[in-house]
ROGUTI-212286 format. One record per residue (C-alpha): residue in three letters; x, y, z. Coordinates in steps of 0.25 Angstrom, whole numbers, plus 5000, padded with zeros to 4 digits. Layout:
BEGIN
ALAXYZ...
END
This chain:
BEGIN
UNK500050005000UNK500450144999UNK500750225012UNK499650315011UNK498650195008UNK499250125021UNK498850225027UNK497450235024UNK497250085027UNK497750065038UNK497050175044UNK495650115039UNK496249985048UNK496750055059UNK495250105063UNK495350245058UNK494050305059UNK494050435049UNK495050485040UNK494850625033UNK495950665024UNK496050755012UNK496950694999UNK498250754998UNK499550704992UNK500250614993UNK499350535005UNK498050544997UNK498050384995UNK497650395011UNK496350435008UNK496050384994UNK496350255001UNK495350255012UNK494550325003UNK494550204994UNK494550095007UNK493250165011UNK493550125025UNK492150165029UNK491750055025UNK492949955030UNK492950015044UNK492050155046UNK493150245043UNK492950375039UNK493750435027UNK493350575022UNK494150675012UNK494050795020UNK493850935012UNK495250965017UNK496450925026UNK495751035036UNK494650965036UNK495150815037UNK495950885049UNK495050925058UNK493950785054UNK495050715060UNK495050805072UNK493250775074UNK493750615073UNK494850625081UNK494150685092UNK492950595092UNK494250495095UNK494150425081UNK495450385074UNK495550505063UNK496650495052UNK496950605041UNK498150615031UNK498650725022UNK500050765018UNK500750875020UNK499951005015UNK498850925021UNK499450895034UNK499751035036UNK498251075035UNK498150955046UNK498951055057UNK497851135064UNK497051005065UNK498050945071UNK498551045080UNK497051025085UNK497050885086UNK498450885093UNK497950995103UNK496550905105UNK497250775107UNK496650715096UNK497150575089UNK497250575074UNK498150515063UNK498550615053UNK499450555040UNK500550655033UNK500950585021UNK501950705018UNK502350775006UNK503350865001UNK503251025005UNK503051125010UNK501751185003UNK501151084993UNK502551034990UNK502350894983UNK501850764985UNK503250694987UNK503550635000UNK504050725010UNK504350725027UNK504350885027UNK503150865036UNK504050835048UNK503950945056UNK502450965055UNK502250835059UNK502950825071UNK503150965075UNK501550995076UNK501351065061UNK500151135068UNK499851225079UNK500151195094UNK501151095103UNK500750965097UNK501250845092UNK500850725082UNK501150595084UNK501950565069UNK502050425064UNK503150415052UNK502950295046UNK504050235037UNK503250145027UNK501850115022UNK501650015034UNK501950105043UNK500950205037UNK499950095040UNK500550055054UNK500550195057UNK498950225057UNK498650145067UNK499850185074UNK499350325073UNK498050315079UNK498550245091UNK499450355095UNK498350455090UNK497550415100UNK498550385111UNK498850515111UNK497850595105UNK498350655096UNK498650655080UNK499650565074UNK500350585060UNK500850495052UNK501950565045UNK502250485031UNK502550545018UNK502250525003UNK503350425000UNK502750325012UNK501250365007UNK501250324994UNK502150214994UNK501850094994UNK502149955003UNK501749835007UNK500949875022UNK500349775032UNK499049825037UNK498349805050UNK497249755053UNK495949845053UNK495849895066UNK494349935071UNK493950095071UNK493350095085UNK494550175093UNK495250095103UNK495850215109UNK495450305120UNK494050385117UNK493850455131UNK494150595125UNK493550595113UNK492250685108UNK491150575106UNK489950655111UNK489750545123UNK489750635136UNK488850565145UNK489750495152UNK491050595152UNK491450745150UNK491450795135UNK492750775128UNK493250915121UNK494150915111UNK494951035109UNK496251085109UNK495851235111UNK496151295125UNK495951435127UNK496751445140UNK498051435139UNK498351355152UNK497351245148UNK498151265134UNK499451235138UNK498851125149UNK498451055136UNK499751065130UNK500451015141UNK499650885141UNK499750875125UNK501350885127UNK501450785137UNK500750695127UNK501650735117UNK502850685127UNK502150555128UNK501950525114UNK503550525114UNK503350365120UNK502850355104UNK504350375097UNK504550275086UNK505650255076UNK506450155070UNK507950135070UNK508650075059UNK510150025060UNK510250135071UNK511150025080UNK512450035073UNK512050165065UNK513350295066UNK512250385057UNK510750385058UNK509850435048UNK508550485053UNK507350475045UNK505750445044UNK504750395035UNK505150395021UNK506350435024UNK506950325032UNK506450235021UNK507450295013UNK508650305024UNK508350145027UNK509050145011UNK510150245016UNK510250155029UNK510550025020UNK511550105009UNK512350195021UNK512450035028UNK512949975015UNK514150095015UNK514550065032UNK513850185035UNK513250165048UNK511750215046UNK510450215054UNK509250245054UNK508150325064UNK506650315059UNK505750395069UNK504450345067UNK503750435075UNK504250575071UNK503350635083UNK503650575094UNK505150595087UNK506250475091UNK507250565098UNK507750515109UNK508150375098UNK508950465089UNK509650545101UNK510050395105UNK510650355092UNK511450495093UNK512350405101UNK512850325091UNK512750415077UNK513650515071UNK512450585064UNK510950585060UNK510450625046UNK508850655046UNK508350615032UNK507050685029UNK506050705018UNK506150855021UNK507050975023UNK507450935038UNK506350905048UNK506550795057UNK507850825057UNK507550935068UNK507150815077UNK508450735075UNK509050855079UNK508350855091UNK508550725095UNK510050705093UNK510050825101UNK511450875094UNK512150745097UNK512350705083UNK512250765070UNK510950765061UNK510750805047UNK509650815038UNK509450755022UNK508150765017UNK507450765003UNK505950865002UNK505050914994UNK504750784991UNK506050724985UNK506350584993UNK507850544997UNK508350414994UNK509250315001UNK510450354994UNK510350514997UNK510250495012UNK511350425012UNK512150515004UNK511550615012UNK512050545025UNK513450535021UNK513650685015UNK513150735028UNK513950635039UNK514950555030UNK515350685022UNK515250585008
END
């Protein structure tokens, strides 16, 4: 299956009860497939084309706050009109699972594969202290695990989840295994939500306005703390990191290609490993300041002009050199370029 389409199955699987969306390229396949499954009729799932990414927004916000497992995805012009609904969502702790299948910018750019969305996705690109959870996966079975994944941290922790791809994992295409279809009725925790049942219990108000700014910063205090929490969530995956005297540093699509340069830099002596994080927020600090022990240096290869690097930075904490290659605007690095890339910068080739 393609990414994209993986995607859009195993959410029908995993339970989801409405997806609204608006088409956009290169991720439209997501709800042309559902669109096609007519999972309505397979499971009661809702799938509506909203009028716009505004509008697709904020339908997940109603779902979400009546506690039901609400999914969207765009790409990056899209997800940019996603922010303020997501600001909102973040500040009214409310699960979602939101899908970036990126592409080349800034502005329209082009509908090449890119990971210049980076810092929006992991810095909060809206309004506000927040954080999103942000899954990274790697291959089209990750873009099915990751689904399921995503709503169970969603509603762990109230609040939305991206899955942060790009065009090169979305329309590509591999063998996946799918789950088995999982029932829609939510197994998770339904105390807060706004069913319209009050007999028994106070109402429950969602919001995320405060007008006194002691109650504000109250709330903000208790959304950091569960931002602290969500650090228990960092995953990553290490690749011939045990004997490694250079590490290159790279996610999704990228570190598909750098396992190529991993292989080529091993047939040459040279001494290379690789860190995957997988989740890009909660960011796997404290395992790359721990291989800082043993490297002479770190090269950060993105899909973009020089954004996660920041974070390598930050975690090495000026105990060993990083460095930055990355291709953009849609352009994709191959094996052979990183290496070369690697050995300019630390073998002086």
């Amino acid at each position: 299956m393609k990414g994209n389409e993986a995607i859009a199955e195993a959410a029908i699987r995993a339970g989801t009860d409405a997806y609204f969306g608006y088409p956009i390229t290169p991720q439209s396949e997501v709800l042309e497939y559902l669109t096609a499954e007519k999972p309505h009729e397979r499971t009661g799932m809702v799938v509506l084309q909203a009028e716009s990414e505004l509008a697709a927004i904020n339908m997940i916000y109603g779902a979400a706050s009546a506690g039901r497992k609400a999914m969207t995805s765009s790409s990056s012009p899209g997800i940019s009109l996603f922010q303020e609904g997501l600001s909102y969502m973040a500040g009214s702790e409310l699960p979602c699972l939101v899908v970036n299948i990126v592409r080349g910018g800034p502005g329209l750019g082009t509908i090449q594969p890119s990971q210049a969305d980076y810092f929006q996705a992991t810095k909060g690109g809206g309004h506000g202290d927040y954080h999103l959870l942000v899954l990274a996966p790697a291959s089209v079975q990750e873009m099915a695990d990751f689904v399921p994944l995503g709503f169970e941290l969603a509603f762990k922790y109230r609040n939305p989840v991206m899955i942060l791809s790009d065009g090169l994992i979305g329309q590509m295409m591999e063998k996946v295994e799918l789950f088995e279809q999982r029932p829609r009725a939510t197994e998770f925790d339904q105390s807060w939500v706004t069913t319209g049942k009050t007999s028994d219990r106070e109402r429950n108000i969602i919001t995320s306005l405060d007008l006194d700014p002691a109650g504000m910063e109250k709330h903000n205090r208790h959304l950091q703390e569960k931002y602290k929490k969500m650090q228990q969530e960092v995953r990553f995956e290490k690749i011939m990191c045990d004997d490694a005297e250079y590490l290159l540093v790279a996610y999704g699509s990228s570190a598909r290609v750098c396992q190529k340069s991993l292989q080529l830099a091993r047939d040459k002596g040279i001494k290379l490993g690789l860190l995957r994080p997988i989740t890009l927020y909660p960011y796997p600090y404290q395992v790359i300041y721990e291989l800082t022990d043993q490297i002479k240096g770190i090269l950060s290869v993105e899909l973009n002009t020089g954004q996660m690097i920041e974070d390598v930075r930050l975690a090495v904490n000026g105990k060993t050199r990083v460095e930055h290659f990355g291709r953009f605007g849609g352009m994709i690095h191959s094996p052979d370029e990183v290496l070369l890339a690697f050995e300019k910068i630390y073998l002086k080739k």
